[in-house]
C-alpha positions in Angstrom: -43.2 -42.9 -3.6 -46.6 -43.6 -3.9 -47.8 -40.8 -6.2 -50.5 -39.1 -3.3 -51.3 -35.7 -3.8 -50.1 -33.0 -2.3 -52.1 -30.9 0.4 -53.1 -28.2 -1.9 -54.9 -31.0 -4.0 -56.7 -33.0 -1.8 -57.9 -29.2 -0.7 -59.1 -28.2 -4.8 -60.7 -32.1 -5.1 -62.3 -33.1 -1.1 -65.7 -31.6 -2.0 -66.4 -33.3 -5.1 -68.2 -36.3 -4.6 -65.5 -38.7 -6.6 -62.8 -38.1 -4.1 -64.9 -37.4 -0.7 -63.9 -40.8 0.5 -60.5 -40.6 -0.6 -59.7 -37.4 1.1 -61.2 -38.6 4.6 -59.2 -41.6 4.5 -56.0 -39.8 3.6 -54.9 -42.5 0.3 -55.9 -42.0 -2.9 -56.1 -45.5 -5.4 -55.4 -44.7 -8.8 -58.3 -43.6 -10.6 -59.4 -45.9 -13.6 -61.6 -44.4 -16.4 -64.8 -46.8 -15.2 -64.2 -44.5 -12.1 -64.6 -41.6 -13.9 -67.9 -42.9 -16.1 -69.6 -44.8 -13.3 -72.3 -42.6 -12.0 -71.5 -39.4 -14.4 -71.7 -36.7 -14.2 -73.2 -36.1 -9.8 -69.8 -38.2 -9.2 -68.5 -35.0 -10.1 -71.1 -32.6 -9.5 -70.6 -29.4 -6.3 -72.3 -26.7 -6.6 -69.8 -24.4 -8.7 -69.4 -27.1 -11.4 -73.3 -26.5 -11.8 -72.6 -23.4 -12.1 -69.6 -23.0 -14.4 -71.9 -25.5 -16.8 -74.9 -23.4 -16.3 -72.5 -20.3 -17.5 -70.9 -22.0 -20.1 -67.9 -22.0 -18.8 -67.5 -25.8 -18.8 -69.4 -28.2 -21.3 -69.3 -32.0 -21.7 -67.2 -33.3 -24.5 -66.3 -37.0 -25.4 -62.9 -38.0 -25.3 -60.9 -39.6 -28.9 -60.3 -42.8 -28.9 -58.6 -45.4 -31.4 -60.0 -49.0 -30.7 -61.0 -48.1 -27.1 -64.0 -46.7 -25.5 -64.7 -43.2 -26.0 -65.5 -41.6 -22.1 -67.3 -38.3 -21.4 -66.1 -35.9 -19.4 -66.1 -32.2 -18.6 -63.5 -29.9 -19.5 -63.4 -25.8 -20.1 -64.3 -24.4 -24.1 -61.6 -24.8 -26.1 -59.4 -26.5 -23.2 -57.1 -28.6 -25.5 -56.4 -25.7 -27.9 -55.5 -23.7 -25.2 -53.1 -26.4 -24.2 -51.8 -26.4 -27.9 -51.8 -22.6 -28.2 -49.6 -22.2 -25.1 -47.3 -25.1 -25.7 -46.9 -23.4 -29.3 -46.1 -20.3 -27.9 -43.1 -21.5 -25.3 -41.6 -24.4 -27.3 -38.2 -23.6 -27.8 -38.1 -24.8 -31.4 -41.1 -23.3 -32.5 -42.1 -20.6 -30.5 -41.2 -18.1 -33.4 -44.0 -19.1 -35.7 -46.5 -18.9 -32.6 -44.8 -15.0 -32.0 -44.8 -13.8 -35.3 -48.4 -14.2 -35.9 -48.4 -17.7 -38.3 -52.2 -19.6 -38.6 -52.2 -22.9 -38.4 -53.1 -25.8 -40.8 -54.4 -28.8 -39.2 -54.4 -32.1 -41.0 -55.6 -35.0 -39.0 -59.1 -37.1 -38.3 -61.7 -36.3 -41.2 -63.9 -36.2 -37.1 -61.8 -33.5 -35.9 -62.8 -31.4 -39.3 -66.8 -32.3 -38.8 -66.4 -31.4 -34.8 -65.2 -28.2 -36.6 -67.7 -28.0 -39.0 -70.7 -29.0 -36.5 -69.3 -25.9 -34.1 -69.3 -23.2 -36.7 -72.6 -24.7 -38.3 -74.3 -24.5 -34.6 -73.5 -20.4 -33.8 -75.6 -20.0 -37.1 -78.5 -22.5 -35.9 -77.9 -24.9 -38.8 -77.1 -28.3 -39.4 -73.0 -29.0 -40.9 -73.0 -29.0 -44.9 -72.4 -32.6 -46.2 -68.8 -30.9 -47.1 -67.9 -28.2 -45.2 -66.6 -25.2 -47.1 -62.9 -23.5 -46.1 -65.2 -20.9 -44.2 -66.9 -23.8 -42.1 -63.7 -25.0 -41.5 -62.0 -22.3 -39.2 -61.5 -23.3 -35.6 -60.6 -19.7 -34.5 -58.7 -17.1 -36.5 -56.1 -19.3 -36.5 -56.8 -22.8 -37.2 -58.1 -24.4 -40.3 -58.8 -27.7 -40.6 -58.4 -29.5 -44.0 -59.5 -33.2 -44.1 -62.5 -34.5 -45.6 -61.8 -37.9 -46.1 -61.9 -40.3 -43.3 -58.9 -42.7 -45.6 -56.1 -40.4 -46.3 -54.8 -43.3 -48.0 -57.8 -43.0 -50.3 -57.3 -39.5 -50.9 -57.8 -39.0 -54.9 -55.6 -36.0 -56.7 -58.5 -33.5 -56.5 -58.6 -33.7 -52.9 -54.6 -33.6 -52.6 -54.9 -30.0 -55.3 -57.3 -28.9 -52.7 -55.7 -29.1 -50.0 -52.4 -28.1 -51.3 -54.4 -24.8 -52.8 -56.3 -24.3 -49.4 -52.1 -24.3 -47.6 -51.5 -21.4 -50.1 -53.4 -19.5 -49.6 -53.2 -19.5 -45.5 -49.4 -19.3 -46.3 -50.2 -16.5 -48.8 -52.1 -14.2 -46.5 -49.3 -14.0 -43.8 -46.8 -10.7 -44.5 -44.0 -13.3 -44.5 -45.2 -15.8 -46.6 -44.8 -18.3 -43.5 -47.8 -20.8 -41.5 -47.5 -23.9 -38.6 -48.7 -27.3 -40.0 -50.3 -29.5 -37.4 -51.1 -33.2 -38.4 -51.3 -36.2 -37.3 -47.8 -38.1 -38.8 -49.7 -40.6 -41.1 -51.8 -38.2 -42.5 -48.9 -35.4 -43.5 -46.9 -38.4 -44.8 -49.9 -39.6 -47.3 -50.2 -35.9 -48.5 -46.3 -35.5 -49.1 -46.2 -38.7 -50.8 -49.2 -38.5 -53.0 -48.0 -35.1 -54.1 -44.5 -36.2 -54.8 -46.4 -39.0 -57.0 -48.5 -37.2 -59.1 -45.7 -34.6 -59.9 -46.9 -32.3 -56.9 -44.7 -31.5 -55.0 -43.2 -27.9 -56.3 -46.6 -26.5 -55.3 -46.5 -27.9 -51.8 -46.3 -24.6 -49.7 -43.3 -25.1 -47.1 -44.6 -24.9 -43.6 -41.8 -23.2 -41.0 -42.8 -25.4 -38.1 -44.3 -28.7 -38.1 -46.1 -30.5 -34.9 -47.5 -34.2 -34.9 -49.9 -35.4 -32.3 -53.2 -37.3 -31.9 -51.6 -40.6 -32.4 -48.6 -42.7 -32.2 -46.0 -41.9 -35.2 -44.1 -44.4 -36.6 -40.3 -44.3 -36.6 -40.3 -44.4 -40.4 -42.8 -41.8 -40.9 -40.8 -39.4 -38.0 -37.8 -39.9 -40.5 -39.5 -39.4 -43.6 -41.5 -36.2 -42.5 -38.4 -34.6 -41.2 -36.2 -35.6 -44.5 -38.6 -34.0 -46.6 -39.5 -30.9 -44.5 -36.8 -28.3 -43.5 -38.1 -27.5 -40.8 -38.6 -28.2 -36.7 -40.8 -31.4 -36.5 -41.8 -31.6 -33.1 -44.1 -34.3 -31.5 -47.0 -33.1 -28.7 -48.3 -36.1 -26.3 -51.1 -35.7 -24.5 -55.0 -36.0 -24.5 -58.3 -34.6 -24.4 -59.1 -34.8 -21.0 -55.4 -33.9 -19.5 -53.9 -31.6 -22.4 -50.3 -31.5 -23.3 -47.9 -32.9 -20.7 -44.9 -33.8 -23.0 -43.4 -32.3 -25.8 -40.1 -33.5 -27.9 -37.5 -31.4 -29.4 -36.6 -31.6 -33.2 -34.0 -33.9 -32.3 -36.4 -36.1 -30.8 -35.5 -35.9 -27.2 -38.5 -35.7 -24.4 -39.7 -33.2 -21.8 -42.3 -32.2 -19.5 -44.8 -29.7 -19.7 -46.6 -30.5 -16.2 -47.8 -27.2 -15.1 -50.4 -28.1 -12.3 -49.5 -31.9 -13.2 -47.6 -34.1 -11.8 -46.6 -37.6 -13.3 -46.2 -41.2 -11.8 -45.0 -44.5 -13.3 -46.1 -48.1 -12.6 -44.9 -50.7 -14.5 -47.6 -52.6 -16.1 -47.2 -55.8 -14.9 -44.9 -56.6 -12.1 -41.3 -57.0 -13.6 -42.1 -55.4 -17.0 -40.0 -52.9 -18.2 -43.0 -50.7 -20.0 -45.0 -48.1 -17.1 -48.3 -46.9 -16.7 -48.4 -43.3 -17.2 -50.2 -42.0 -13.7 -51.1 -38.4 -13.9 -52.6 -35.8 -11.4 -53.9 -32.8 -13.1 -55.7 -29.6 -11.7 -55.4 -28.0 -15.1 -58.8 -28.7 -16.1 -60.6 -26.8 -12.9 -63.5 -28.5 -13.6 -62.9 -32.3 -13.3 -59.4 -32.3 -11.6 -57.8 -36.1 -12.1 -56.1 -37.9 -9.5 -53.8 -40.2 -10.1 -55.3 -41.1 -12.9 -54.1 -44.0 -15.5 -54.3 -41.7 -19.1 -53.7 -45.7 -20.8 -50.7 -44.5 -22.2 -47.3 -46.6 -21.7 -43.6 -45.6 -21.5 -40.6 -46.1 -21.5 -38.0 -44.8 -19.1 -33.9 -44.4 -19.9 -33.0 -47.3 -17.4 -36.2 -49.1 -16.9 -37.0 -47.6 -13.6 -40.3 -46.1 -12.8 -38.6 -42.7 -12.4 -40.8 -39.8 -14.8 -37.5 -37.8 -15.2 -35.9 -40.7 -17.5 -38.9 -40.7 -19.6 -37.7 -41.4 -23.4 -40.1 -43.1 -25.2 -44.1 -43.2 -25.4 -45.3 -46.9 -26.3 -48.6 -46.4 -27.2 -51.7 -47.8 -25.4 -51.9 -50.1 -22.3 -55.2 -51.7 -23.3 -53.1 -52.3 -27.0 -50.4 -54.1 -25.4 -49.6 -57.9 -26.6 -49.4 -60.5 -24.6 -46.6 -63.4 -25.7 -47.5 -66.9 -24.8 -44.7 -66.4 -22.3 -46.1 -63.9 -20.8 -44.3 -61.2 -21.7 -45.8 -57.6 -22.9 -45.1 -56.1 -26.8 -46.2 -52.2 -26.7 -46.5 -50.7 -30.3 -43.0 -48.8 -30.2 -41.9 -52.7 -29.2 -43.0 -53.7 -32.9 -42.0 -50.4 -34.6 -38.6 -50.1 -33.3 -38.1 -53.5 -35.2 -39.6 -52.3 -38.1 -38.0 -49.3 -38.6 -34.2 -51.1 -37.9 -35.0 -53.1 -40.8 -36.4 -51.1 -43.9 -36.8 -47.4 -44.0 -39.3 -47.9 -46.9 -41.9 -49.1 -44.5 -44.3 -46.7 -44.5 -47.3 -48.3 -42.2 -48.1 -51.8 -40.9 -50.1 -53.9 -38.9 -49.5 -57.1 -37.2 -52.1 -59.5 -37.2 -52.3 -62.4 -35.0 -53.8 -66.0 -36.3 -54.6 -68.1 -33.4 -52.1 -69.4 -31.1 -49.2 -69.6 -32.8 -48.9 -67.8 -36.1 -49.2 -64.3 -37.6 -48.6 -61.6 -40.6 -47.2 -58.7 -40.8 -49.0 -56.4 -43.0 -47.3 -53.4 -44.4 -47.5 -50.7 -47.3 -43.6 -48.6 -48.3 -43.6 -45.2 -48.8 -42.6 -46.3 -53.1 -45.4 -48.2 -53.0 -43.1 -51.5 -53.5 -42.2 -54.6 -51.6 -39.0 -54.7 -49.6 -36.7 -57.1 -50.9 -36.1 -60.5 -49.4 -33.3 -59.7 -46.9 -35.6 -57.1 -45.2 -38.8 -59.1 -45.3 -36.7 -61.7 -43.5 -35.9 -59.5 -40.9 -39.0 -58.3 -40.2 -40.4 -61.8 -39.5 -37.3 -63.0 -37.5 -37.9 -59.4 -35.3 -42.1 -60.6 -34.8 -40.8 -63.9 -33.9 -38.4 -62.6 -31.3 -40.8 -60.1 -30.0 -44.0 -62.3 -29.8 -42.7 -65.4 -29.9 -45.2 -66.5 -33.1 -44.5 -67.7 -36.8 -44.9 -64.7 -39.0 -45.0 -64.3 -42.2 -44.7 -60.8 -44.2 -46.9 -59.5 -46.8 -47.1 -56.0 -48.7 -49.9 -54.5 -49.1 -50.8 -51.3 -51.7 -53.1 -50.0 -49.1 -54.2 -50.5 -45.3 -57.0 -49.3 -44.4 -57.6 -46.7 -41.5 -59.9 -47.5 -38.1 -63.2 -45.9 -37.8 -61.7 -43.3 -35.4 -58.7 -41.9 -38.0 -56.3 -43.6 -36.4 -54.0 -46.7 -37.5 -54.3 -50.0 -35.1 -51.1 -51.6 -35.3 -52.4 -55.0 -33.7 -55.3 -57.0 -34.5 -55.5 -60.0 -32.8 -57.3 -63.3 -34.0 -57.4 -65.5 -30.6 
């Protein structure tokens, strides 16, 4: 199967200017994000896109990124939190919260809290406070955004009594006594273990559904989140430009959420075991994708390139490492070892040192160094993985990318 779209797609995409050649030949390549960028926006302009952004009714946004390119592209107001809002409101684990009316806390990217900010601050024709106030911080009437650091390792007590206070008082104003926490996983685990440090923790209000997305969560942080939160912790992948397509269960296990999508895999280099996630989307009405590579990679049950076994999501393509035999190491490669040897390993970093050798940079949840046994075994798992000398060095603190997001590989060669 080659992934071509169906009859009804090539019908919704043959006048826009992108795919015009495509749909006369009859075969569609797979669409790369330089595709999508290279002559923007008449590559996808028709005369009811004009329109819709005349209207309002679609607007140009920029796509997150980690240590990749951000890409512009076109997308309905408020199309991801629609994506979110929906998925909330099906999910068989959480769906009650969604029903019975909870708001949602959001703790993520100190840039998703000044998008916020720059929104609200816009309607009123004014330029974003320095630090946005609670009030500036409403998405909706249902989604408050808390982050104002772009470190959340660097987060000081104040901040932490803040934010605490500000979960409160959403929990507070709901006839239950009940609200959703969204994070991304890194951030939610800094917050529950500062406020478990400084004595904290019996004024951290209880969320009754948790979701992580945004970025890759570690194994150890997927473990510590849901042994210190009694509730569903689900995990959301998708993106800006495509929207939710997966959600996991609170047991961890994977399923789609492909309505008006549809899912290819391609292994990543010919006889690798990790896939190239290949979507076609006509969610977005505006800039349909076909088969388009998100740069996410997975993992399927049995290593075949079917989407049904799907069970793992690796991270990024373009974030892949390349052994000296050839041979790929995804992110979910590195943390899998991690996580089998010490639980206390909070986040790390791998860092390459030319050819041959590299460290492994880490912090622990306690704040101390694992002992020797487990510091052995997490250079003997690099060295099997990447074939390089490691050694392994604690750290108190690793510091954050530009975007809000971790990079778990920094290569030197």
């Amino acid at each position: 199967m080659d992934g071509q779209p169906t009859a009804d797609v090539v019908a919704r995409v043959e006048r826009i200017p992108l795919y015009r050649e495509s749909a006369e030949r009859g075969y569609f390549p797979v669409l790369e994000k330089a595709d999508i960028a290279r002559g923007f926006p008449d590559n996808w302009m028709t005369p009811e896109l004009a329109e819709a952004l005349a209207s309002g009714e679609a607007e140009f946004v920029l796509s997150t990124g980690t240590n990749h390119a951000r890409m512009q592209i076109i997308r309905p107001p408020y199309f991801l939190l629609k994506s979110y809002y929906r998925l909330w409101s099906e999910h068989p684990d959480i769906s009650d919260t969604w029903r019975d009316g909870c708001r949602r806390v959001s703790l993520t990217t100190v840039l998703a809290t000044e998008h916020v900010a720059r929104v609200n601050a816009a309607k009123r024709g004014a330029e974003p406070d320095a630090e946005p106030s609670l009030d500036e911080r409403w998405l909706d009437e249902r989604t408050l955004y808390l982050n104002l650091r772009l470190d959340p390792g660097l987060w000081e007590r104040g901040e932490v009594e803040r934010m605490l206070e500000e979960m409160r008082t959403v929990r507070d104003a709901h006839p239950r006594g009940r609200y959703h926490l969204d994070c991304s996983g890194p951030h939610l685990a800094h917050l529950a273990e500062k406020a478990d440090r400084w004595k904290l923790w019996d004024r951290f209000p209880r969320p009754d559904s948790i979701v992580h997305a945004y970025e890759y969560t570690p194994m150890n942080v997927r473990r510590y989140l849901r042994e210190h939160f009694d509730c569903p912790v689900v995990d959301l992948f998708g993106s800006t430009e495509l929207g939710y397509l997966f959600y996991s269960d609170r047991h961890g296990a994977y399923h789609p959420y492909l309505d008006e999508m549809s899912v290819e895999l391609i292994p990543v280099a010919p006889g690798s075991d990790i896939h190239s996630l290949i979507v076609t989307s006509v969610r977005n009405p505006h800039m349909p994708l076909v088969r388009y590579r998100s740069g996410d990679c997975v993992r399927t049950e049995d290593g075949s390139p079917d989407p049904a076994r799907i069970t793992r999501f690796c991270g990024r393509e373009k974030e892949l490492f390349r052994t000296g035999a050839g041979r790929l190491v995804s992110q979910a490669d590195l943390d899998d070892r991690v996580a089998a040897a010490s639980s206390r390993v909070f986040l790390h970093q791998l860092r390459t040192a030319g050819e041959l050798d590299a460290v492994l940079l880490y912090t622990t949840f306690d704040g101390a160094p694992v002992d020797a046994a487990a510091a052995g075994e997490l250079a003997d798992g690099v060295r099997e993985l990447t074939g390089l000398r490691c050694r392994v060095a604690h750290r108190e603190h690793l510091p954050i990318g530009r975007s809000g997001k971790y990079a778990w590989l920094a290569e030197d060669r």
